[in-house]
N, CA and C atoms as an extended XYZ file, in Angstrom:
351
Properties=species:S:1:pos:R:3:atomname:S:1:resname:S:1:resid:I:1 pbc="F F F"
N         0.598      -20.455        8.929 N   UNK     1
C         1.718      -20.521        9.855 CA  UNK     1
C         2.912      -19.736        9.337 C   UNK     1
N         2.826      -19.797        8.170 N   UNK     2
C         4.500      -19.160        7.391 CA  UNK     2
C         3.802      -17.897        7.359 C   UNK     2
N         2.646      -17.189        7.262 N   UNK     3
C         2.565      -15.936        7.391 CA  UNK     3
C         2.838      -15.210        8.891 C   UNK     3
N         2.607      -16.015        9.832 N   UNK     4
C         2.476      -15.891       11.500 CA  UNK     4
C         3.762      -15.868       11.693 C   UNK     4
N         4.764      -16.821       10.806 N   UNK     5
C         6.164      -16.543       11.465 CA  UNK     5
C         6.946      -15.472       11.048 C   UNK     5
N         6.420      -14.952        9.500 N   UNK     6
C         6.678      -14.106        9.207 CA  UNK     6
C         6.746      -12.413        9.443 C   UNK     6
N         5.308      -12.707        9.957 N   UNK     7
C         5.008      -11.583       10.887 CA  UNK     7
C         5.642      -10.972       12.228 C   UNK     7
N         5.849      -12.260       12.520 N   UNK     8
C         6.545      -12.212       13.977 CA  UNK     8
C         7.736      -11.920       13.796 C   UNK     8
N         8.509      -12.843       12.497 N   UNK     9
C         9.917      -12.108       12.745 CA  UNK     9
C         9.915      -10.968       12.374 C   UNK     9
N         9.190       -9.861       11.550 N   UNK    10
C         9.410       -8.735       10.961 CA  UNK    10
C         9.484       -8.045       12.694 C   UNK    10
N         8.253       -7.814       12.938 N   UNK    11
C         7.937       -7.580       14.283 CA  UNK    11
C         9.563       -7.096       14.970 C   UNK    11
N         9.806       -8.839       14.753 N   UNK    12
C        10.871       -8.649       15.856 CA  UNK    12
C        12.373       -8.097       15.454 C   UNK    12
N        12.628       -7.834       13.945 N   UNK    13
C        13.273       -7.455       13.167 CA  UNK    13
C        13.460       -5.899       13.885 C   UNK    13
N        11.578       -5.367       13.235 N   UNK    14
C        11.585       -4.075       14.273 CA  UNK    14
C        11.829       -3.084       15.213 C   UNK    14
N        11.437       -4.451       16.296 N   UNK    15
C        11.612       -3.827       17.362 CA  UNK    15
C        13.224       -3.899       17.960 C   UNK    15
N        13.838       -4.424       16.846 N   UNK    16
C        15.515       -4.604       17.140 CA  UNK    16
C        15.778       -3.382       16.469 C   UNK    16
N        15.631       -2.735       15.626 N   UNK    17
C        15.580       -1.615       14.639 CA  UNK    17
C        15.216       -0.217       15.287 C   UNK    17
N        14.026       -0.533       16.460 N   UNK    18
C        13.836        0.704       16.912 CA  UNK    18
C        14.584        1.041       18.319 C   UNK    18
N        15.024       -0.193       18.681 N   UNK    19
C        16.479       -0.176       19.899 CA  UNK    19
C        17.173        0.585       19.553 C   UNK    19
N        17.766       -0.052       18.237 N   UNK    20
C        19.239        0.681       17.690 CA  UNK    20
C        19.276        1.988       17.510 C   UNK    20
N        18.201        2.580       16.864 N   UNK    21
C        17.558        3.558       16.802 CA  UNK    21
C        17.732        4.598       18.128 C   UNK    21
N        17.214        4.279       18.797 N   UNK    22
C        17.113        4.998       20.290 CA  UNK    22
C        18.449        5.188       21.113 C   UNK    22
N        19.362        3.851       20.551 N   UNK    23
C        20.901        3.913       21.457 CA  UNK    23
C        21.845        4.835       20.179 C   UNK    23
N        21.613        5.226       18.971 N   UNK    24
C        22.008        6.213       18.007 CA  UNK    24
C        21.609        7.904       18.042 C   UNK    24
N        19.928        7.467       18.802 N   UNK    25
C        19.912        9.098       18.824 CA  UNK    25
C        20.214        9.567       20.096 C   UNK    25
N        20.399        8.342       20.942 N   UNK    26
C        21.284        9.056       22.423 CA  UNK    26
C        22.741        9.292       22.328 C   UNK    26
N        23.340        8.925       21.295 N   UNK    27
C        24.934        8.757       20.877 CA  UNK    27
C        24.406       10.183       20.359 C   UNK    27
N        23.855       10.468       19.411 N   UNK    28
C        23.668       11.757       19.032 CA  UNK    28
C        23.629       12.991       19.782 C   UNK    28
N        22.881       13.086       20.757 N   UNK    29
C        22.624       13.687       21.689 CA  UNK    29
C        23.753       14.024       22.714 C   UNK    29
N        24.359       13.144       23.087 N   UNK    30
C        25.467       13.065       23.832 CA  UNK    30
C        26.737       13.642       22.934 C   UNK    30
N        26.656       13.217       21.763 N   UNK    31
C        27.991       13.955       20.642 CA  UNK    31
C        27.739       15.675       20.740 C   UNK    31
N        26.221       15.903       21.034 N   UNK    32
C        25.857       17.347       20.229 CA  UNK    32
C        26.131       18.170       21.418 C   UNK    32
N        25.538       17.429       22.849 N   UNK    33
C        25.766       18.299       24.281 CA  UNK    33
C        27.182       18.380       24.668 C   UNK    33
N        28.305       17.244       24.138 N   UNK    34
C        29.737       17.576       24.370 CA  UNK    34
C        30.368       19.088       23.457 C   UNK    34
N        29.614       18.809       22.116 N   UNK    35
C        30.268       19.081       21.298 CA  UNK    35
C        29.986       20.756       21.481 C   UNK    35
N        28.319       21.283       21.720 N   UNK    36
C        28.001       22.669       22.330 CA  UNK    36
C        28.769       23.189       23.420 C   UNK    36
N        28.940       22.087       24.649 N   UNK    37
C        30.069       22.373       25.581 CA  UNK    37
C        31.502       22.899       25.389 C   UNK    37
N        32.171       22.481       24.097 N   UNK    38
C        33.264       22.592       24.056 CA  UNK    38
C        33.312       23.918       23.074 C   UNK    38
N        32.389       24.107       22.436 N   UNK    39
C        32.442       25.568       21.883 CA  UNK    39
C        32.277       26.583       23.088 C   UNK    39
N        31.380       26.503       24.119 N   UNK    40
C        31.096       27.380       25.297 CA  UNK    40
C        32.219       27.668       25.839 C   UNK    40
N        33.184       26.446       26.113 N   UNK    41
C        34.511       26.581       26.467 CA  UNK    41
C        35.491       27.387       25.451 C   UNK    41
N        35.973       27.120       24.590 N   UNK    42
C        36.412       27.363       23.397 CA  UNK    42
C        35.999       29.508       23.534 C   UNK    42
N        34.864       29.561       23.719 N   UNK    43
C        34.301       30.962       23.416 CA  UNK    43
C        34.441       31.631       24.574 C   UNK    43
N        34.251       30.665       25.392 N   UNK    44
C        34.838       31.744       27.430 CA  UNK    44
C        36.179       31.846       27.499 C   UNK    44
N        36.970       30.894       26.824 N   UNK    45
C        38.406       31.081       26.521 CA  UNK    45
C        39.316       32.496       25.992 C   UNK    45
N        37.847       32.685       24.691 N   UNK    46
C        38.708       33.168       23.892 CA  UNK    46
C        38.300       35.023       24.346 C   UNK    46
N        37.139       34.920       25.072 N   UNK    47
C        36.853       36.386       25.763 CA  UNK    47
C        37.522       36.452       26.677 C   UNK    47
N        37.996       35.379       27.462 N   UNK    48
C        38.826       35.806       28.910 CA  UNK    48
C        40.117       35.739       28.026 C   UNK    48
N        40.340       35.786       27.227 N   UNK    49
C        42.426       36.112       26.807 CA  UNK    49
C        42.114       36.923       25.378 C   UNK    49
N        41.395       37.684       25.529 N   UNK    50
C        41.248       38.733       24.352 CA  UNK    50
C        41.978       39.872       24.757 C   UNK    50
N        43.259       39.722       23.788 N   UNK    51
C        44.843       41.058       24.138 CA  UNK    51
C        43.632       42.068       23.338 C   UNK    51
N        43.746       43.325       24.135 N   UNK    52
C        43.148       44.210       23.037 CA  UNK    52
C        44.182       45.026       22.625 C   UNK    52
N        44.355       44.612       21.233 N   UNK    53
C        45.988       45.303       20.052 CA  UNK    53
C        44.973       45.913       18.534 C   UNK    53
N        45.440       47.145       18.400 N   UNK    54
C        44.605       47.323       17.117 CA  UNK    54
C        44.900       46.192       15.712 C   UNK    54
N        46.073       45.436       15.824 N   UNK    55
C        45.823       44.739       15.251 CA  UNK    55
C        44.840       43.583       14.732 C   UNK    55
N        44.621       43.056       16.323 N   UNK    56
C        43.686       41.750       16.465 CA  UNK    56
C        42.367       41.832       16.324 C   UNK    56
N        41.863       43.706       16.265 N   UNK    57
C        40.512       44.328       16.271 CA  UNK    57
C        39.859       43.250       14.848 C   UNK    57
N        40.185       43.574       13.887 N   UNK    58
C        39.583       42.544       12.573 CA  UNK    58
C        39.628       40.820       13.046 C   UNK    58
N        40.427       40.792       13.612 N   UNK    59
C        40.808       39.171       13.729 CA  UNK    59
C        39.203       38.390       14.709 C   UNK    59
N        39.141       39.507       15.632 N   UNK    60
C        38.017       39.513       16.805 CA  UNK    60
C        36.416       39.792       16.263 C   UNK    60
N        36.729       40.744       15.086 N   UNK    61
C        35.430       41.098       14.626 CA  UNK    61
C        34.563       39.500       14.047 C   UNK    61
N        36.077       39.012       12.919 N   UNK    62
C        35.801       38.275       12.046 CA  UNK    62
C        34.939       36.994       13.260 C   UNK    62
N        35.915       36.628       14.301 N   UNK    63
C        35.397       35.590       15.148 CA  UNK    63
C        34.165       35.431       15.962 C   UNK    63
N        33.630       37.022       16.199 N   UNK    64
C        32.224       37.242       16.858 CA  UNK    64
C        31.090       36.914       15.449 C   UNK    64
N        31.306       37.489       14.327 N   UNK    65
C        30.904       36.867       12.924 CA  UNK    65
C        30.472       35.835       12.645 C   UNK    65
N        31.733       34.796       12.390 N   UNK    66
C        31.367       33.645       12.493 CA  UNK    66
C        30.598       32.794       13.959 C   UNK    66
N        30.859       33.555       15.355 N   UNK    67
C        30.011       32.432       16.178 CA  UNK    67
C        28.845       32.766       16.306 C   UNK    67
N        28.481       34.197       15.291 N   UNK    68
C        26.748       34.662       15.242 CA  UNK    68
C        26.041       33.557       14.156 C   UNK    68
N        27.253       33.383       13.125 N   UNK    69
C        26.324       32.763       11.803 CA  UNK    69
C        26.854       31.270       12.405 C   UNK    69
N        27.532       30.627       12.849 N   UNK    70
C        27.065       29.332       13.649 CA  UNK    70
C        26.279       29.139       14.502 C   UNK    70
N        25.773       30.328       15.596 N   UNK    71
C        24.739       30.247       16.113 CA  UNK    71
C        23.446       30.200       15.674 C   UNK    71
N        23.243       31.327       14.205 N   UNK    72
C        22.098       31.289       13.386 CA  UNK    72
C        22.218       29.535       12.724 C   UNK    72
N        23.389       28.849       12.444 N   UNK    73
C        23.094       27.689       11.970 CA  UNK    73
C        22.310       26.678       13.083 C   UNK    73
N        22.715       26.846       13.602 N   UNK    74
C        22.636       25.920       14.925 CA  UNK    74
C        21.171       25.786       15.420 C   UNK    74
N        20.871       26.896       15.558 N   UNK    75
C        18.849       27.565       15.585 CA  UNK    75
C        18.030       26.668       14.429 C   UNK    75
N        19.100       27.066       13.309 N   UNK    76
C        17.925       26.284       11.805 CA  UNK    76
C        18.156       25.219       11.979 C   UNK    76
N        18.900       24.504       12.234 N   UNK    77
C        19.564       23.126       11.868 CA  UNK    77
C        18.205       22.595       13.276 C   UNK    77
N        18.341       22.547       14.211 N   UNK    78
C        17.212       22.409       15.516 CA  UNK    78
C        15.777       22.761       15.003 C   UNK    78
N        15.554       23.719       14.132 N   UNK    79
C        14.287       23.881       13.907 CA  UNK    79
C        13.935       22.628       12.114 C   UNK    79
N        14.763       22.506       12.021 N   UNK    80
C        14.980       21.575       11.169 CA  UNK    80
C        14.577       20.426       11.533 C   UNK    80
N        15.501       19.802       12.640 N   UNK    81
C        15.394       18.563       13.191 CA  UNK    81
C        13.779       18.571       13.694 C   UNK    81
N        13.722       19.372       14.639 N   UNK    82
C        12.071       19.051       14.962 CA  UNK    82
C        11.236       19.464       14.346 C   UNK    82
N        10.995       19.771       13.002 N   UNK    83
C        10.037       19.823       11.526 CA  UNK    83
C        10.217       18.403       11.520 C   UNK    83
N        11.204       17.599       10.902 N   UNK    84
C        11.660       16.519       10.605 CA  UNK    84
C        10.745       15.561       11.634 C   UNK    84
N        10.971       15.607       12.721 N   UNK    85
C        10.433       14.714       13.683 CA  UNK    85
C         8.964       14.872       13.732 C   UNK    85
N         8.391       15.899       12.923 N   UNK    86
C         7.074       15.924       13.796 CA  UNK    86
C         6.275       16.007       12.022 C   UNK    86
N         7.154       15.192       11.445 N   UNK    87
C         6.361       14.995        9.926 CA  UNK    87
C         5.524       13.408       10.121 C   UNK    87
N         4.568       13.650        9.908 N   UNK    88
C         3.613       12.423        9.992 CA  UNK    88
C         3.545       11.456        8.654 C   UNK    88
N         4.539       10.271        8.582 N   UNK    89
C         4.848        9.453        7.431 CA  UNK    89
C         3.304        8.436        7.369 C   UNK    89
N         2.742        8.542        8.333 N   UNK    90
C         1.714        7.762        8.246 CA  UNK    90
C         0.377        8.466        7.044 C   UNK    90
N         0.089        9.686        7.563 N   UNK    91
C        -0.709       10.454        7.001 CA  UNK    91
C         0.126       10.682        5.519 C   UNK    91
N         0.976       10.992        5.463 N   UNK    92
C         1.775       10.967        4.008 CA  UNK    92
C         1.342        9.626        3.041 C   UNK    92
N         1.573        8.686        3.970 N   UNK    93
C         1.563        7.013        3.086 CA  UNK    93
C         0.385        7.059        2.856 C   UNK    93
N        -1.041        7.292        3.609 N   UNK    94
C        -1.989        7.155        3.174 CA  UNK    94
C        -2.364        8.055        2.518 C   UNK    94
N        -2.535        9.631        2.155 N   UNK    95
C        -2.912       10.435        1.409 CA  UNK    95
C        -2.350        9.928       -0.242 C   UNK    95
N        -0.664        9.531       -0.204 N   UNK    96
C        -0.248        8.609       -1.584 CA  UNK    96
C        -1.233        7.480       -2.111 C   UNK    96
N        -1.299        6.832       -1.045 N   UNK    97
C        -2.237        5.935       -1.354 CA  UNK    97
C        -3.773        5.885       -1.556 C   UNK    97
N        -4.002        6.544       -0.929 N   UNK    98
C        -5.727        7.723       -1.433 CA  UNK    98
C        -5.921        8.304       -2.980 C   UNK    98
N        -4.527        8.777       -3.348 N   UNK    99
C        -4.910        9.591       -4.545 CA  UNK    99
C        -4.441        8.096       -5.358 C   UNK    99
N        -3.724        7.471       -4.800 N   UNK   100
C        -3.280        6.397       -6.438 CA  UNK   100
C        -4.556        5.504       -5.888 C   UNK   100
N        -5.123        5.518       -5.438 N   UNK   101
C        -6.285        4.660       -5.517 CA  UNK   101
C        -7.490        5.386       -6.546 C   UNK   101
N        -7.688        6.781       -6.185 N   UNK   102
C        -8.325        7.561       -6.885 CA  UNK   102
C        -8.125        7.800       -8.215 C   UNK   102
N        -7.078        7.750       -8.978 N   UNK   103
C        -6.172        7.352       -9.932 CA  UNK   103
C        -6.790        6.267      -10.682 C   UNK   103
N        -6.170        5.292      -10.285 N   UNK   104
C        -6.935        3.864      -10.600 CA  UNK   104
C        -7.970        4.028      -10.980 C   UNK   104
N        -8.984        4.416      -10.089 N   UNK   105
C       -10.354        4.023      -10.199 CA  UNK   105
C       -10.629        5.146      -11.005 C   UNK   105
N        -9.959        6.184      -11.645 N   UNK   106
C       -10.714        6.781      -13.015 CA  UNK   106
C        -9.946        6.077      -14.358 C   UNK   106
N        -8.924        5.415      -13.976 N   UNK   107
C        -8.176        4.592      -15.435 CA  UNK   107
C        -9.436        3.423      -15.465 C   UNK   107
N       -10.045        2.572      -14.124 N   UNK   108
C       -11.083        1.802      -14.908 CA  UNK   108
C       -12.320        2.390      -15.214 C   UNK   108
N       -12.378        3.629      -14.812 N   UNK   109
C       -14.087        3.798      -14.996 CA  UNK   109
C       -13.390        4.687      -16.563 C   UNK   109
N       -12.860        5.390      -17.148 N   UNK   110
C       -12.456        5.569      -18.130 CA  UNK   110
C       -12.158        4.379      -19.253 C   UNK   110
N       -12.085        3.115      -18.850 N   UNK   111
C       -11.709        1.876      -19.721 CA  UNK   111
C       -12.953        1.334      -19.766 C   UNK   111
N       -13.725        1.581      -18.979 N   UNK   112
C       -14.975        1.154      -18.743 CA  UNK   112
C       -15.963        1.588      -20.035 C   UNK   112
N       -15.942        2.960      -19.861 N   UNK   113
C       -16.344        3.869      -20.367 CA  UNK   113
C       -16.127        3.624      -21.853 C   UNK   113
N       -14.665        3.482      -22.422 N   UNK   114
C       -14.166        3.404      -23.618 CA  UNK   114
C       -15.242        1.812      -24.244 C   UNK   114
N       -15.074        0.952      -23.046 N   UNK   115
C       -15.820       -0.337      -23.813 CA  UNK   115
C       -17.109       -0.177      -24.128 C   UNK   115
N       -18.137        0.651      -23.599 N   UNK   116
C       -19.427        0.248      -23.744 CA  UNK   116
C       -19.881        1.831      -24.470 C   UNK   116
N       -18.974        2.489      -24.663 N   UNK   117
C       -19.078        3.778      -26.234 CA  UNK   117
C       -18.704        2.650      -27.463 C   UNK   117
């Protein structure tokens, strides 16, 4: 019975865990689609009021610069995230657990070995 309740509360521990989970990566999602929005804005802004002064020529270069290498971030960081998501912790846990089993079983057949030499 104390294992059954135990079970159950983990369970239900869980499935409270994978709620939270889901209402965090929609907070996420929602932070990342405002937050892309407001650069789009930010960047239609700054092409529709671009004075062209030979001064500002460097100032403009520097800013197309940086929204190439935030864009190149932005690409990795996404190809990142879905590497991340599509890593299989299951197949990981068991391949760990495959070889330390395999492990083991040459420390006894090696102890084995040592007793009956």
């Amino acid at each position: 019975r104390a294992l059954a309740a135990a079970i159950a509360e983990r369970t239900h521990v869980i499935d409270g865990l994978d709620r939270r989970l889901h209402e965090l990566e929609a907070d996420l999602k929602a932070a990342a689609t405002s937050i892309a929005r407001r650069y789009v804005t930010i960047g239609t802004m700054l092409n529709l009021h671009r004075v062209e002064r030979e001064r500002f020529t460097p100032l403009y270069a520097r800013i197309d610069e940086l929204r190439a290498g935030v864009t190149e971030r932005e690409a990795l960081i996404a190809r990142l995230e879905e590497e991340r998501r599509s890593f299989d912790h299951a197949a990981a846990q068991r391949g760990v657990i495959t070889v330390a089993a395999a492990l083991g079983g040459l420390v006894v057949l090696a102890v084995l070995l040592l007793l009956l030499l």
